[in-house]
C-alpha positions as CSV (number, residue, x, y, z in Angstrom):
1,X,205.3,185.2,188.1
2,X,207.7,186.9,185.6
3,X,207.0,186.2,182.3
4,X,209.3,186.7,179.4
5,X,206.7,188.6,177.5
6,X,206.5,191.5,180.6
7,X,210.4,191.8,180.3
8,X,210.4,192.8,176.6
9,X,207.3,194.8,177.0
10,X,209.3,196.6,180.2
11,X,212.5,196.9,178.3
12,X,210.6,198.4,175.5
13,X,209.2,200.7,177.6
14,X,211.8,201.5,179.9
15,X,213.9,202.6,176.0
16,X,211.0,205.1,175.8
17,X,210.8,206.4,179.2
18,X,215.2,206.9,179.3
19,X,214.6,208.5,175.7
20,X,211.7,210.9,177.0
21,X,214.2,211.9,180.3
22,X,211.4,210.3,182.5
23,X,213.9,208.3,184.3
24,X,218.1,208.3,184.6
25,X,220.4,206.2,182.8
26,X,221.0,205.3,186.2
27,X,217.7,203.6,186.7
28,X,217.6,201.8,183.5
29,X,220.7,200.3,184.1
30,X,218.8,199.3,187.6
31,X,216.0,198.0,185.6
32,X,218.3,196.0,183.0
33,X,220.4,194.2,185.7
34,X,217.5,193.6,187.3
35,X,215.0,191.7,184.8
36,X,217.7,190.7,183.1
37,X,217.2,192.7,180.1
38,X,220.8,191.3,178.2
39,X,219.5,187.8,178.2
40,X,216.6,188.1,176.4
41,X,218.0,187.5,173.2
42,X,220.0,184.7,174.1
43,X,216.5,183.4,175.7
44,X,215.1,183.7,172.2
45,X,218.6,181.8,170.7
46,X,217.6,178.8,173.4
47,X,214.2,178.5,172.6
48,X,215.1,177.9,169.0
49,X,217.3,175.1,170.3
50,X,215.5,173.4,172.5
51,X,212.5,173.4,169.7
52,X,215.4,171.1,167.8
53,X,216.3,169.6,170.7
54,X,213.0,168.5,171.3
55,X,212.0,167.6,167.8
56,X,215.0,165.5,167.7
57,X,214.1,164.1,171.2
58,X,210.6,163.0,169.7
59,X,212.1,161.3,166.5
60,X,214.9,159.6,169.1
61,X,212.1,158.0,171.5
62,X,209.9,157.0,168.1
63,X,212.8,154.6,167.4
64,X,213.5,153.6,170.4
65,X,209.7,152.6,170.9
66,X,209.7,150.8,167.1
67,X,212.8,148.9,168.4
68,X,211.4,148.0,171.6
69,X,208.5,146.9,169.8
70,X,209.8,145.1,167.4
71,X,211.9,143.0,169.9
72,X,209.5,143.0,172.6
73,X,208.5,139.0,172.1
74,X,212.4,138.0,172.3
75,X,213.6,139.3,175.1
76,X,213.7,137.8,178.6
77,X,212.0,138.4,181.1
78,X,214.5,139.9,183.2
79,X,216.1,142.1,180.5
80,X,212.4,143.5,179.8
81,X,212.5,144.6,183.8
82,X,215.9,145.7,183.3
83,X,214.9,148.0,180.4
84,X,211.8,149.5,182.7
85,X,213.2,150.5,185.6
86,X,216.3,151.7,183.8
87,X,214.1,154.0,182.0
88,X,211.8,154.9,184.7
89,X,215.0,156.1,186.9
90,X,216.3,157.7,183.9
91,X,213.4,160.2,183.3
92,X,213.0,161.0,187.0
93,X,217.2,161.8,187.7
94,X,216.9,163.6,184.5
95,X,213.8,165.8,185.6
96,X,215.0,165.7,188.9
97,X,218.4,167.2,188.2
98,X,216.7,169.8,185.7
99,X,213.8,171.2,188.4
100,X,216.5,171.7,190.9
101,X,218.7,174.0,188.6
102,X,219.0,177.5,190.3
103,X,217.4,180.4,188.6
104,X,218.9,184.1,188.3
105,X,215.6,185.5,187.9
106,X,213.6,185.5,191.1
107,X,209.6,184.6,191.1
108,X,210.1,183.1,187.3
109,X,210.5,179.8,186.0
110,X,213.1,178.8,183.6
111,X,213.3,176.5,180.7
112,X,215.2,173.9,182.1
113,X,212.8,173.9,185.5
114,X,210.2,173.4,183.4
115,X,211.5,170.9,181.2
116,X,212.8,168.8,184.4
117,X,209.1,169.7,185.7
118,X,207.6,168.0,182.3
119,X,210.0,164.8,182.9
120,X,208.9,164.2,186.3
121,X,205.2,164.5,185.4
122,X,206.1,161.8,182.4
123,X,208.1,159.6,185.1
124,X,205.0,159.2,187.1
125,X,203.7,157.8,183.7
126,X,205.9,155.9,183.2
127,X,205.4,154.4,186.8
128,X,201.6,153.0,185.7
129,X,202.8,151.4,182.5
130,X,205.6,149.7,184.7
131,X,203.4,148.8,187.1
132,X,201.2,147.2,184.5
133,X,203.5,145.5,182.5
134,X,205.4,143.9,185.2
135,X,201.8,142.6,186.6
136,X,201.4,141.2,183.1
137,X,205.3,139.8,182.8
138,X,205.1,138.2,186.1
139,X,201.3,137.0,185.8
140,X,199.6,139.0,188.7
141,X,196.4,139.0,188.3
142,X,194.0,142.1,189.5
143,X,191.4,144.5,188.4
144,X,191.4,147.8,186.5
145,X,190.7,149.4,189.6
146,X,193.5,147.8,191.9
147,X,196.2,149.4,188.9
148,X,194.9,152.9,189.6
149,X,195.0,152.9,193.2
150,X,198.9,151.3,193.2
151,X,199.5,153.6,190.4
152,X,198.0,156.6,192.7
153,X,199.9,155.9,195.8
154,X,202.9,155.7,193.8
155,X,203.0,159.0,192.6
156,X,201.5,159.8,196.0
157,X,205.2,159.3,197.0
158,X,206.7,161.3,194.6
159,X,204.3,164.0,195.3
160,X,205.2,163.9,198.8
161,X,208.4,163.2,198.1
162,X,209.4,166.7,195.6
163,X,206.3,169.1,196.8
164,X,205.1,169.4,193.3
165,X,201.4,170.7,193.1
166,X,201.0,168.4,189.6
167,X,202.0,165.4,190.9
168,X,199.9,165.8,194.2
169,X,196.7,166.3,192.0
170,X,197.6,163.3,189.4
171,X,198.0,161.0,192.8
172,X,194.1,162.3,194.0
173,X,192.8,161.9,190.1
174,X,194.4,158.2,190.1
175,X,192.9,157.5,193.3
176,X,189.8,158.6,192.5
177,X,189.6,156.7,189.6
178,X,190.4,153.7,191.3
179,X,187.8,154.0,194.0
180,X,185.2,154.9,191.8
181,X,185.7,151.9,189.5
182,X,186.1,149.9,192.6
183,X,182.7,150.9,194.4
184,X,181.2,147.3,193.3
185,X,183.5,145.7,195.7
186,X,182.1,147.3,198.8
187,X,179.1,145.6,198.3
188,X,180.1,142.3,197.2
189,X,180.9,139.5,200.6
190,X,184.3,138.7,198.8
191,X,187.3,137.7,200.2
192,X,188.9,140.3,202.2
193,X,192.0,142.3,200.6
194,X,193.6,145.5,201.1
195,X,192.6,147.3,198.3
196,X,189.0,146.6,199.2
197,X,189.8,148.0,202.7
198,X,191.3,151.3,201.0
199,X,187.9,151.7,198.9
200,X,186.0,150.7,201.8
201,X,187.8,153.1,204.1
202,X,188.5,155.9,201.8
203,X,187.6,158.9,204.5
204,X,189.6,158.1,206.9
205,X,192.5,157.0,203.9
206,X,191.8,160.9,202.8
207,X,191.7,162.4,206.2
208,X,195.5,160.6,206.8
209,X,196.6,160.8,203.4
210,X,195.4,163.4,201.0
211,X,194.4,166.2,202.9
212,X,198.4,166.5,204.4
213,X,199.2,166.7,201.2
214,X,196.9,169.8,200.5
215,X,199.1,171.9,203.5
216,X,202.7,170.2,202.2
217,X,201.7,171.7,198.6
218,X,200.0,174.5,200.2
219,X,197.2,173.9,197.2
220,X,193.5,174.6,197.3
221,X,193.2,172.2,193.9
222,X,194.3,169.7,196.1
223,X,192.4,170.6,199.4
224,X,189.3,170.7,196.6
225,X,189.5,167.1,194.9
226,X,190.9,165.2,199.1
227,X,187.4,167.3,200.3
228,X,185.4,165.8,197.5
229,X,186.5,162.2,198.0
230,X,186.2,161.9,201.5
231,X,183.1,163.3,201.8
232,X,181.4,161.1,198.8
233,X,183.4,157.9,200.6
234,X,181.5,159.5,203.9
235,X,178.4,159.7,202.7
236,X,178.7,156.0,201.2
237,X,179.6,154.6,203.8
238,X,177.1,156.8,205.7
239,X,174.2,155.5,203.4
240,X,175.4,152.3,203.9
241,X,174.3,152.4,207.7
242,X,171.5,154.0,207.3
243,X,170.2,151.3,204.5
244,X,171.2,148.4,207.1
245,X,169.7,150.0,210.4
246,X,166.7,151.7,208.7
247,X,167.1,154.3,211.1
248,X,165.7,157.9,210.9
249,X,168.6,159.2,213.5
250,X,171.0,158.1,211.0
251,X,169.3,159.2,208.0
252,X,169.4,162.7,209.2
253,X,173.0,162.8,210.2
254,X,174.0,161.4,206.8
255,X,171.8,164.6,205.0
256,X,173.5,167.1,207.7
257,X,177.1,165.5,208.8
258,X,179.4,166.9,205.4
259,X,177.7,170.6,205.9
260,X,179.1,170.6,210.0
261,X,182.1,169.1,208.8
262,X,182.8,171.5,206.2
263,X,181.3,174.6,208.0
264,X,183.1,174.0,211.2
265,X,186.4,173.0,209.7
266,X,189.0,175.3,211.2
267,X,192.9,175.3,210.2
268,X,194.7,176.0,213.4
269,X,193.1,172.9,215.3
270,X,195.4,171.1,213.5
271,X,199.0,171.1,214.7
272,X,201.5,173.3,213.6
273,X,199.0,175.4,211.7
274,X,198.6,178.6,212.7
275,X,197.0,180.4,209.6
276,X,193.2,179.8,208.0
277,X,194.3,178.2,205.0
278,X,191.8,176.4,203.7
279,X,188.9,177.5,206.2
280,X,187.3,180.0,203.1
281,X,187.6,177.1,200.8
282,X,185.5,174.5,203.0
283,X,183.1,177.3,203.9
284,X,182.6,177.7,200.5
285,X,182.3,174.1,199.4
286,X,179.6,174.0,202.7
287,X,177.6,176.6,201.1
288,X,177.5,175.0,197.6
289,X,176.5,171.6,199.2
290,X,173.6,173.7,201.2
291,X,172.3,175.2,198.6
292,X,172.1,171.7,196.0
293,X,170.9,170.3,198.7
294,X,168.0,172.4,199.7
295,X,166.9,172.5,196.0
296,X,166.8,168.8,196.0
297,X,165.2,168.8,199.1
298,X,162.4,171.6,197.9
299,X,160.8,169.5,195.5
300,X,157.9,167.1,197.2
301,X,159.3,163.9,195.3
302,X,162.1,163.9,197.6
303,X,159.8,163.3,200.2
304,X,157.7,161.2,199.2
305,X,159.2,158.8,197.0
306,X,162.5,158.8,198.1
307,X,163.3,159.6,201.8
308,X,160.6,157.0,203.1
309,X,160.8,155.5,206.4
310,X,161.4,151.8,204.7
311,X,164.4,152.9,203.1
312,X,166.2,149.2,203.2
313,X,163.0,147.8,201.0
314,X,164.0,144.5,202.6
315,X,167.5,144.6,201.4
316,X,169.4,142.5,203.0
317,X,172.6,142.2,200.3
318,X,175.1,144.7,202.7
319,X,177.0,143.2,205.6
320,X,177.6,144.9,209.0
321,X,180.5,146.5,209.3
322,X,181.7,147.6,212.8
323,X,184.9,149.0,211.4
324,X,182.3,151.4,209.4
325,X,180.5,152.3,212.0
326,X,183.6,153.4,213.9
327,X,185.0,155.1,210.7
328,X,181.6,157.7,211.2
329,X,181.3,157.7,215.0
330,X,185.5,158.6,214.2
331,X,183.7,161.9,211.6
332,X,180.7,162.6,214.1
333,X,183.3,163.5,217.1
334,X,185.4,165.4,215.0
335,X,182.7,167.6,213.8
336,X,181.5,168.1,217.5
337,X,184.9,168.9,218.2
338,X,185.1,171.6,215.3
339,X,182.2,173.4,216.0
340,X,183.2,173.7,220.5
341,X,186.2,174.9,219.0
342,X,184.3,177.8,216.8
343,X,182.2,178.6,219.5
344,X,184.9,179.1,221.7
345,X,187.1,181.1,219.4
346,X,186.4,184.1,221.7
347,X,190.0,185.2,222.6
348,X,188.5,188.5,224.9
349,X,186.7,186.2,227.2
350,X,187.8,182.0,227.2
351,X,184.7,181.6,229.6
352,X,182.2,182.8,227.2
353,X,180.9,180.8,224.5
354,X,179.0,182.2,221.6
355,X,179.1,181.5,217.7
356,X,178.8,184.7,215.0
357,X,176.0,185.2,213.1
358,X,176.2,183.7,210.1
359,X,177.2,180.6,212.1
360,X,174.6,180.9,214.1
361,X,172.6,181.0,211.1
362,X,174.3,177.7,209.3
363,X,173.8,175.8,212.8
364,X,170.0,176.7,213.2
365,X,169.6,175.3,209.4
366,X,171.5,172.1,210.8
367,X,169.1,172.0,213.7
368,X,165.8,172.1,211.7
369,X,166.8,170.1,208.7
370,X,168.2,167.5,211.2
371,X,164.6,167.4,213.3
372,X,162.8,167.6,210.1
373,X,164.3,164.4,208.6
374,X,164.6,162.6,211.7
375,X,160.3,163.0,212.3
376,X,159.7,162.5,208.6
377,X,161.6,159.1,208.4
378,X,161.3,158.1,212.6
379,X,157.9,159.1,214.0
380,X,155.5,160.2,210.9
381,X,155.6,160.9,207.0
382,X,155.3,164.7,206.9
383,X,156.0,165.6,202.4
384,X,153.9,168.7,203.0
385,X,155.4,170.1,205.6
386,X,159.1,169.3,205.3
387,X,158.5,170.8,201.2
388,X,157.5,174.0,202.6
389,X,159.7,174.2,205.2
390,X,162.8,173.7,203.5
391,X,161.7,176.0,200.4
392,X,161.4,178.2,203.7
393,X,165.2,178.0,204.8
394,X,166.3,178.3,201.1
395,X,164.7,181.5,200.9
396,X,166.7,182.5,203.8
397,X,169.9,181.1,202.4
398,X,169.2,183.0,198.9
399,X,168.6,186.1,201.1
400,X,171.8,185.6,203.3
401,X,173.9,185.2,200.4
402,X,172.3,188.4,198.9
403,X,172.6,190.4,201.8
404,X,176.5,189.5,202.4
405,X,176.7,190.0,198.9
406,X,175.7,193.5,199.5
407,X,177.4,194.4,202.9
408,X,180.8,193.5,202.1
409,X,181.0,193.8,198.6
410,X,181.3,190.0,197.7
411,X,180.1,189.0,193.8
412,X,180.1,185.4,194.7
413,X,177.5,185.8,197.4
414,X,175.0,188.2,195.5
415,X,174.9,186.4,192.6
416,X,175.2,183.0,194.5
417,X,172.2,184.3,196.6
418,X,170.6,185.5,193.4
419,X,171.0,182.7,191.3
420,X,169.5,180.2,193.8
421,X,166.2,182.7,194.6
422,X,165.5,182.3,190.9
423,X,166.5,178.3,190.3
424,X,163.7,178.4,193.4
425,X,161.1,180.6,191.6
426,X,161.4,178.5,188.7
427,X,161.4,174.6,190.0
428,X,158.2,175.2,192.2
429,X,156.7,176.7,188.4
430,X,157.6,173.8,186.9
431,X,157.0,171.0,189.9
432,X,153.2,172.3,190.2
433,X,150.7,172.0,186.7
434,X,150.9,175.7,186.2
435,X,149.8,176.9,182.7
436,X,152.2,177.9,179.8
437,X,151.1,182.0,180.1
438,X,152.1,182.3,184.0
439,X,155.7,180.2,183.1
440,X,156.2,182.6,180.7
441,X,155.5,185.3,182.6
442,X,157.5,183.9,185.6
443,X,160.3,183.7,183.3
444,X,160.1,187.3,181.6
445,X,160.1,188.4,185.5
446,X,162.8,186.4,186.6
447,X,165.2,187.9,183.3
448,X,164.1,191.2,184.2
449,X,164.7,191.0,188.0
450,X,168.4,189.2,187.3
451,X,169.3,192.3,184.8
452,X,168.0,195.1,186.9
453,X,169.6,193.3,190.3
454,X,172.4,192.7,188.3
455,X,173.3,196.0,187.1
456,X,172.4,197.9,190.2
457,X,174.9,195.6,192.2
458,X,177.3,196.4,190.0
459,X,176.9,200.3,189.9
460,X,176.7,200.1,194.2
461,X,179.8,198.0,193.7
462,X,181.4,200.8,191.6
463,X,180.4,203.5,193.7
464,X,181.6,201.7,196.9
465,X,185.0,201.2,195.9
């Protein structure tokens, strides 16, 4: 992106290097048609303008607000609908007509793109205090919730609609919202309604809805907050099972399910894709969720207090939901799917089956955590074992992440690797009665070995490049 700063600095510049003979006339005349060096000063003319436009613009919609306001109670009905929509289709022709305008300058943004931008942003706004007031003028009743998730597939549309980044993430934040403040209703036998069925099916709502919308905007913000509500609707509706059936089998797919799904996820099994987008991303969001979970999983408490085998505790409050137990079955086959599909990536040999390395590695971590929780909550209690086994396969993670750090020259992965060896170190020294002079002496060698580490990776990283 061109900014206006870089075209003064480069004109300034480009002054100095035509005065020092370092480049023609010629070329600077190149350079000035170019970036446009002429306009900057009727740029700078504008800005002051639109400042008074704008300030003006403010005062304007104060009055019009204390007018509204004041007139609010007297008005009809049907002139107060009149006067919202007028106003909502106002603001988004307005910004509409502004965002399209053509710009001289390529790879920069102009004022009036991102004024009509700023409008369509305050449009979708103005969509939610529509949609509220008319519930309130017409007397539809609802909850807080309900408003949010109207509100979100609303903008949803308009997100859709223009390709706008903004709006696509406002849509996922409203949705979110919604579905988080309307969690209670999953649980309660009410009557059944179709915003309950969105909160209830929110993965497969996410799966159809939000992560197109990631590849339409091309935006890993968006690919980020879709990922993180379906898989927290997932694992809902996951625990939900599991809390119903009291079943180990299901207990360990709910810990392992979002790592396959994440890990195995692959772009171009998707139509019309033919690029990795978003395949580093959800590798990356596997490895997080790996990691946090192992270091939940490492302390004994876990074990022993919380992953029992009565994990329903005689609670009999949830209802059985076949449609959620299709909804995961719908998850499980997909992930199956993902991972035949990387282990089949082979494009030398299509007969030959075989997974790399480091997916080798995340599937044998998948393997044992999914054997370890099915025994500990199936066929026998094991705290002891399944502690020291998974403080076991962080310790290889932490090491992984170190060592890729290291090969290829990745910060992320040292540190990530680094970071996690030393929340490990310090949780078992504070889990276990240890005394005061061995935790400080834990902690004066795990500062030292982060500083020396630190700086050495950094000087191998110099010296690399």
């Amino acid at each position: 992106m061109i900014t206006e700063k870089f075209r003064r600095q480069l004109r300034k510049e480009a002054k100095l290097w035509q005065t020092e003979e370092l480049i023609s006339d010629r070329f600077y005349q190149q350079l000035s048609e170019r970036y446009q060096f002429d306009a900057l000063e009727e740029t700078a003319s504008a800005r002051f303008i639109t400042i008074l436009i704008s300030l003006g613009g403010i005062l304007l919609g104060l009055g019009i607000i204390t007018f509204v306001s004041a007139n609010w109670q007297q008005w009809s009905r049907e002139v107060k609908t009149l006067l919202l929509l007028t106003l909502f289709i106002l603001v988004n022709t307005c910004g509409f007509y502004l965002w399209r305008q053509s710009n001289n300058l390529p790879n920069t943004t102009s004022k009036k793109q991102r004024l009509g931008h700023g409008l369509l942003i305050f449009g979708a706004l103005i969509l939610g205090a529509n949609i509220a007031l008319m519930a309130q003028m017409f007397h539809i009743g609802g909850s807080p919730f309900g408003l949010y998730i109207v509100w979100g597939l609303g903008v949803l549309v308009m997100a859709y609609s223009l390709q706008l980044e903004s709006l696509g993430i406002m849509a996922i934040l409203l949705i979110g919202l919604g579905y988080f403040m309307g969690l209670s209703t999953v649980f309660d036998s009410v009557e059944f309604s179709w915003l309950q069925a969105i909160i209830k099916y929110m993965a497969l709502m996410a799966v159809l809805l939000l992560i197109p919308l990631a590849y339409w905007c091309s935006s890993k913000i968006i690919f980020f907050l879709a990922t993180s509500i379906l898989l927290i609707a997932l694992e809902i509706s996951l625990w939900q099972i599991v809390y119903l059936s009291n079943n180990g089998v299901w207990g360990a797919i709910a810990l392992i399910l979002p790592l396959a799904l994440l890990w195995g996820y692959d772009d171009t099994i998707l139509p019309k894709i033919d690029s990795l987008f978003f395949q580093p991303l959800a590798r990356s969001l596997a490895i997080w969720y790996l990691s946090i979970g192992f270091l939940c999983l490492s302390f004994r408490g876990i074990w022993s207090y919380v992953l029992t085998q009565d994990l329903s505790d005689g609670d009999t409050s949830l209802q059985f939901s076949w449609l959620t137990l299709i909804e995961v079955l719908i998850f499980i086959g997909f992930s199956i799917w993902e991972w035949f599909n990387l282990a089949r990536t082979n494009r030398t040999n299509s007969h030959r089956w075989q997974l790399d390395s480091v997916s080798s590695v995340i599937l044998g971590f998948i393997v044992v955590t999914t054997i370890l929780c099915f025994w500990h909550l199936s066929i026998n209690e094991i705290p002891e074992i399944a502690t020291f086994i998974i403080n076991i396969e962080m310790f290889l993670l932490a090491a992984g992440l170190i060592r890729i750090g290291l090969m290829r020259g990745i910060r992320g992965g040292f540190w990530g690797g680094l970071v996690l060896l030393t929340l490990q170190i310090l949780c078992r020294t504070f889990e276990y009665n240890t005394g005061l002079l061995l935790k400080s002496f834990v902690f004066i060698l795990c500062g030292v070995g982060v500083i020396a580490a630190g700086l050495w990776f950094e000087r191998h990283l110099l010296s690399k490049n």
